[in-house]
C-alpha positions in Angstrom: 69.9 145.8 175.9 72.7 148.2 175.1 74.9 146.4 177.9 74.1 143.2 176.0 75.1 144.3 172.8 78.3 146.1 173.9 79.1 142.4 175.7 78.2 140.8 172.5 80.7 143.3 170.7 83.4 142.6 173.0 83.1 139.3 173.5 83.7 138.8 169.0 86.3 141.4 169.3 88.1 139.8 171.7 87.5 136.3 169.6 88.4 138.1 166.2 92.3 138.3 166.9 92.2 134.7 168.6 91.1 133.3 165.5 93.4 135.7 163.3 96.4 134.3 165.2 95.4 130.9 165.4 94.1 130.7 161.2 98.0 132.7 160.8 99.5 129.6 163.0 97.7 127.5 160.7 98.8 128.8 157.4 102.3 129.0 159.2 101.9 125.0 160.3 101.1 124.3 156.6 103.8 126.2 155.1 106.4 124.5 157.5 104.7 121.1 156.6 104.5 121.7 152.8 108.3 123.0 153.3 108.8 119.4 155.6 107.1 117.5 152.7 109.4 118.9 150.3 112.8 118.6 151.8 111.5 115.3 152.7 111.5 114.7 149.5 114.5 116.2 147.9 116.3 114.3 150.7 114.7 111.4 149.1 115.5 112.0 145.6 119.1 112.7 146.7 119.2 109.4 148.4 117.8 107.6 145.1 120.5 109.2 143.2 123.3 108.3 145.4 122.0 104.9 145.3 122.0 104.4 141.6 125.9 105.9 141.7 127.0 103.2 144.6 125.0 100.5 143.1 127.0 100.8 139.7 130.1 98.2 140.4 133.0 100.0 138.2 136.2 97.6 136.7 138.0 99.8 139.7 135.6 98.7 141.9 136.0 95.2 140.7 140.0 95.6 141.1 140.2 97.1 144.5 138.0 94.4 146.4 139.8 90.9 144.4 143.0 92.9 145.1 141.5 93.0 148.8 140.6 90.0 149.1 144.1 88.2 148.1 146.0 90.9 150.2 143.8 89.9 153.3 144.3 86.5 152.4 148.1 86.6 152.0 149.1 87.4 155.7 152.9 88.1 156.8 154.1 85.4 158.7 157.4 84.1 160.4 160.1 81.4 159.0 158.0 78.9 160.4 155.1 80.1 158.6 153.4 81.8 162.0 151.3 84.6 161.1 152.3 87.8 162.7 149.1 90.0 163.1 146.8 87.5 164.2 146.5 84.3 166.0 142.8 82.9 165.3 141.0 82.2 162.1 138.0 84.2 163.4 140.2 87.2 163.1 141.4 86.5 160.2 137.4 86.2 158.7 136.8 89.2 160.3 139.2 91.4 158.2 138.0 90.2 155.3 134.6 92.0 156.6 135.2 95.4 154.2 136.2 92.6 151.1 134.4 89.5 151.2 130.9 87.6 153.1 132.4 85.9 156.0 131.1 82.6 153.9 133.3 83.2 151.6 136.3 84.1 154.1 135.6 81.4 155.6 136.1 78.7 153.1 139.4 80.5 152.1 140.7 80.6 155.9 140.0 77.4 156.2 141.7 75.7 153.4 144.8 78.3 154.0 145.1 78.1 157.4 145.7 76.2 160.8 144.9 77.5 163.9 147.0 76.0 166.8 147.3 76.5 170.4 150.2 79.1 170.1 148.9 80.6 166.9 147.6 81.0 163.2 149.7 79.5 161.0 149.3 79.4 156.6 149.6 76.3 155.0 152.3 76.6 152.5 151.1 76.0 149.0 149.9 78.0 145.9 147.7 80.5 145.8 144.4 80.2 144.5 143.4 80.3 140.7 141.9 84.4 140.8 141.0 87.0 139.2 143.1 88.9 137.2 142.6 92.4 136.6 144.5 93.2 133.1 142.9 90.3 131.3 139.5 91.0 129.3 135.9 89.5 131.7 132.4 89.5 131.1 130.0 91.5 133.9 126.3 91.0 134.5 123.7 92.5 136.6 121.9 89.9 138.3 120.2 92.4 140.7 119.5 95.9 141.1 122.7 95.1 144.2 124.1 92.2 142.4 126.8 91.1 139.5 128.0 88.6 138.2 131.6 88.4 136.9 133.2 85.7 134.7 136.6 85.6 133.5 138.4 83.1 131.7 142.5 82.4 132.7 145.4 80.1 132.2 147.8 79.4 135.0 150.7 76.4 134.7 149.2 75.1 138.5 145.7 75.4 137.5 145.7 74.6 133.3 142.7 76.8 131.6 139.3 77.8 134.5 137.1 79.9 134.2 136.9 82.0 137.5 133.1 83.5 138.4 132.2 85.7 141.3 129.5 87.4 142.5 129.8 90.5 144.4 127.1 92.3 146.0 126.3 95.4 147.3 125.6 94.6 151.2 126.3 96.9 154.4 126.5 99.7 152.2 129.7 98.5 150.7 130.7 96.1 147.6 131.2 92.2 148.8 132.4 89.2 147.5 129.1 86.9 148.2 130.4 83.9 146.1 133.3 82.2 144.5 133.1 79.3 142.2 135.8 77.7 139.5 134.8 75.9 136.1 138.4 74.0 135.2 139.2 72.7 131.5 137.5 69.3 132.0 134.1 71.2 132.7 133.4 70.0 136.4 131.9 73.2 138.3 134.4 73.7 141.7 132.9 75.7 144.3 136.1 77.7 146.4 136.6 75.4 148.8 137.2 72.7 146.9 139.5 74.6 144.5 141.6 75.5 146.6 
């Protein structure tokens, strides 16, 4: 019986630290996955903050992407109007990637360009009635990743329109998304047929 007992003894003391380290693992586990949880979600907070920064579209903002855009649109070319850096209208969408949807490229590129079998060439004419960046606008959100901006302008080509685009925060960068033109006789012109 004494045997038994001393077996019996044994056998818990032997169990007793198995269950200290595996209750100390435990506490350990939680701590790391309390710690987890919360880093988790500062990261989370930190990303929600960034977000509400980015997704504020500034007059800068504004400036630098229609700046953009006409910059991309303008392209260098030769005396016979040959444009130097590219030779395709898919190209030329495609650099307007960090500026503008390639729907609203693509209506631009189109009307401004002629793709032949030797090369891109621009069509010479006027530019487009755009934005102007010293000249007063009105800016609404649409969306929580969407605005709205209207300006009103006068050019001698184009008389009094009223120029409206939307930009959009997509691909974790600002986009034109749309373009449309409201002339003095009050007939709504989406881009392509403006220009």
């Amino acid at each position: 019986m004494k045997r038994q007992r001393s077996k019996i003894l044994i056998g818990l003391l032997a169990i007793i630290p198995l269950l200290l380290f595996a209750n100390s693992g435990m506490t350990s586990n939680n701590q790391s996955t309390k710690q987890l949880s919360t880093n988790v979600a500062a990261n989370k907070n930190e990303d929600v903050q960034a977000t509400k920064t980015e997704l504020t579209l500034s007059h800068e903002k504004i400036v630098e992407k229609t700046s953009a855009f006409m910059d991309i649109l303008v392209q260098e070319t030769d005396q016979q109007y040959k444009v130097k850096g590219m030779s395709t209208k898919q190209a030329l969408i495609k650099a307007f990637n960090d500026v503008a949807s390639s729907e609203v490229a693509k209506k631009y590129v189109d009307v401004y360009y002629n793709e032949k079998d030797d090369g891109l060439y621009i069509v010479p004419t006027e530019l487009p009635p755009w934005f102007v960046a010293d000249q007063d606008y009105q800016k609404e959100k649409i969306s929580n990743n969407k605005y709205r901006i209207q300006q009103s302008n006068q050019s001698d080509l184009y008389g009094n329109y009223e120029i409206e685009l939307e930009l959009s925060y997509v691909q974790q960068k600002w986009k034109i998304t749309s373009v449309n033109y409201n002339y003095q006789n009050d007939d709504t012109i989406d881009s392509n047929q403006a220009i």
